[in-house]
VEXMAR-868019 format. One record per residue (C-alpha): x, z negated, y negated. Coordinates in steps of 0.001 Angstrom, whole numbers, padded with zeros to 6 digits, always signed. Layout:
// VEXMAR-868019
XZY
...
***
This chain:
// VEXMAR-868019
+000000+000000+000000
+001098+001306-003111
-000027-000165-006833
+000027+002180-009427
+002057+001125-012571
-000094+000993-015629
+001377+000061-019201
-000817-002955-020842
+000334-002096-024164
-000208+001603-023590
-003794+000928-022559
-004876-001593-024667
-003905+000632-027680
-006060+003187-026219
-008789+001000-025930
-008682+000436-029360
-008499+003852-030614
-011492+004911-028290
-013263+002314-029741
-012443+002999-033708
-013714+006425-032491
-016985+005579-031366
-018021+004008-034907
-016063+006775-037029
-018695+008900-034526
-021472+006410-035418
-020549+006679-039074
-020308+010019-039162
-024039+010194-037949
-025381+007298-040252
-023852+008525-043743
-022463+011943-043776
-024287+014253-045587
-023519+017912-046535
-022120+019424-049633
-025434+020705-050323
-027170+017707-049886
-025358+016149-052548
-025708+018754-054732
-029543+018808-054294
-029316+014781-055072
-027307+015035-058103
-029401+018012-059719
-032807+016410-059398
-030845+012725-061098
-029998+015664-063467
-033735+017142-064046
-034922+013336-063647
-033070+012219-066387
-033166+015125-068426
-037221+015044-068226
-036840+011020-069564
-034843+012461-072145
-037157+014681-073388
-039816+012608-073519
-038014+010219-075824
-039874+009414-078874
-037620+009676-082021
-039553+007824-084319
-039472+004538-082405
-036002+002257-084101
-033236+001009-081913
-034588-001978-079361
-031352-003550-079320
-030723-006474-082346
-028090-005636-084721
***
């Protein structure tokens, strides 16, 4: 009988990297999002904001105390 020779160091650090590979998969999944995804997101904000803006009355003074 014959034992095959493994290296504890060897597989434990392989271990670990299979591991941190699983979540980066997981990650990946949860919160990556496309280029155009983000684009679509940031140019409604834009349209969003720009429709507040334009409803802005200019006759009303500053809120803030001076």
């Amino acid at each position: 009988m014959t034992a095959d020779i493994i290296n504890l160091n060897r597989f434990r650090k392989e271990k670990a990297r299979a591991e941190k590979a699983a979540v980066a998969e997981e990650n990946r999944v949860r919160f990556g999002r496309t280029r155009a995804q983000k684009a679509l997101d940031r140019i409604s904000a834009e349209k969003a904001r720009h429709h507040v803006d334009s409803h802005r009355r200019d006759d009303e003074e500053d809120p803030t105390p001076a």
